[in-house]
Backbone as CSV, one residue per row, in Angstrom:
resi,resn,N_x,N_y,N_z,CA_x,CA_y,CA_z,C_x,C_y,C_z
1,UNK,-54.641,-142.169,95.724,-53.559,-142.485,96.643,-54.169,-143.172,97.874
2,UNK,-53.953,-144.063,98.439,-54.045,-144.987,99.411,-53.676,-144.667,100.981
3,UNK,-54.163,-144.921,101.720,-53.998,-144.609,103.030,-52.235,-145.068,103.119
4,UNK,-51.962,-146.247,102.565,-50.300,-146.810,102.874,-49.484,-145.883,102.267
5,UNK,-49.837,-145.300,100.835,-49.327,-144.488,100.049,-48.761,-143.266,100.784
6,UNK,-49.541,-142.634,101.477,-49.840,-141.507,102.065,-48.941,-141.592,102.994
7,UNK,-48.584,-142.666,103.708,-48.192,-142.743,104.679,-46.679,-142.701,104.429
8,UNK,-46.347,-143.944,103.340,-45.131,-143.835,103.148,-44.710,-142.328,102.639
9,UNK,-45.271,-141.532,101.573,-45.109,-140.365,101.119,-44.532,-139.182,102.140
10,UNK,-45.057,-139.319,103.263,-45.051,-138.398,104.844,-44.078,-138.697,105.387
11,UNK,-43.775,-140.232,106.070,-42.541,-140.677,106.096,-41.470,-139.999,105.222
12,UNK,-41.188,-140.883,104.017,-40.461,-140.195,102.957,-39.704,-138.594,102.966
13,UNK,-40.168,-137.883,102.947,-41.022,-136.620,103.279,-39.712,-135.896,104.733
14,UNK,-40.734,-136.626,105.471,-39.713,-136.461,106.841,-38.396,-136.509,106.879
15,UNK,-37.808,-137.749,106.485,-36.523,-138.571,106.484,-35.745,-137.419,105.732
16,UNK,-36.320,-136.377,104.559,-35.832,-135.746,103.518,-35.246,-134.557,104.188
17,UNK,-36.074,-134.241,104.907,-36.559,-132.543,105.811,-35.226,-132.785,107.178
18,UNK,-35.680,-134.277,107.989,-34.462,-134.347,109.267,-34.436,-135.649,109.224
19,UNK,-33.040,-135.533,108.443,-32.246,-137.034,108.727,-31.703,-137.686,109.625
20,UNK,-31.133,-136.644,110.537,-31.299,-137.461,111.659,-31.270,-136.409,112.888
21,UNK,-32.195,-136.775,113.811,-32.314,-136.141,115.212,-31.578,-135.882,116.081
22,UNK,-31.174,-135.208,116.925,-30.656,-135.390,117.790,-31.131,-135.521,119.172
23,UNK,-30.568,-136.028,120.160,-31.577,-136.496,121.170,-31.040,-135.582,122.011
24,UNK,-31.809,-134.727,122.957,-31.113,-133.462,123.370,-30.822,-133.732,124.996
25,UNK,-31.169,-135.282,124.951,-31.364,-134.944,126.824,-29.932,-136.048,126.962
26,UNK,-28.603,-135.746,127.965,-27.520,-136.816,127.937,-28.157,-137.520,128.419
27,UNK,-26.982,-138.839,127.515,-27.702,-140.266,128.345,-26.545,-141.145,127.709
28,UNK,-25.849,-142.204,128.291,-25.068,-142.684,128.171,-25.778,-144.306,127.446
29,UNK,-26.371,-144.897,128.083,-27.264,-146.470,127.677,-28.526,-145.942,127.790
30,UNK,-29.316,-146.905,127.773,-30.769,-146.783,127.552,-31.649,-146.642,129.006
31,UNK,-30.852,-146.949,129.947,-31.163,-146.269,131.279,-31.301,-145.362,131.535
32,UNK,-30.050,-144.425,131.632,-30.208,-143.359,131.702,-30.601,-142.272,130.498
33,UNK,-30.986,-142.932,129.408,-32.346,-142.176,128.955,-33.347,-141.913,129.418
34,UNK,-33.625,-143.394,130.108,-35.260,-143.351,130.724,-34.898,-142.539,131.732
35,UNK,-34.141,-142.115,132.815,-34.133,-141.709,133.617,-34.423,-140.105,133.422
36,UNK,-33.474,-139.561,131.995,-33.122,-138.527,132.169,-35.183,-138.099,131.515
37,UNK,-35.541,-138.835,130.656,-37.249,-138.720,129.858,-37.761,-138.455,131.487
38,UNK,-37.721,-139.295,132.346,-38.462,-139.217,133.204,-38.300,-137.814,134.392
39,UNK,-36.628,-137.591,134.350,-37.036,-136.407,134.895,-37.055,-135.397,134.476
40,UNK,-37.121,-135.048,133.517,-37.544,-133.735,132.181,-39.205,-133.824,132.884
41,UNK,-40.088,-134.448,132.861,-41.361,-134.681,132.792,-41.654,-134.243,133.808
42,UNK,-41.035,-134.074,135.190,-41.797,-133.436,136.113,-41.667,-132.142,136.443
């Protein structure tokens, strides 16, 4: 098995386990994502 193999396999894998995420912090556009990432962090 191949390093790409492997990779896709893990991927794969993932996608199977959590299809989709949820993003836990509100945020309306992509601004106030960054905003809200940034103040989680301090």
């Amino acid at each position: 098995m191949t390093k790409k193999e492997k990779v896709s396999f893990v991927i794969e894998k993932l996608d199977q386990l959590y299809p989709e995420i949820p993003i836990p912090l509100d945020h309306k556009d992509p601004y106030t994502l960054l905003i809200a990432v940034l103040m989680s962090a301090q």
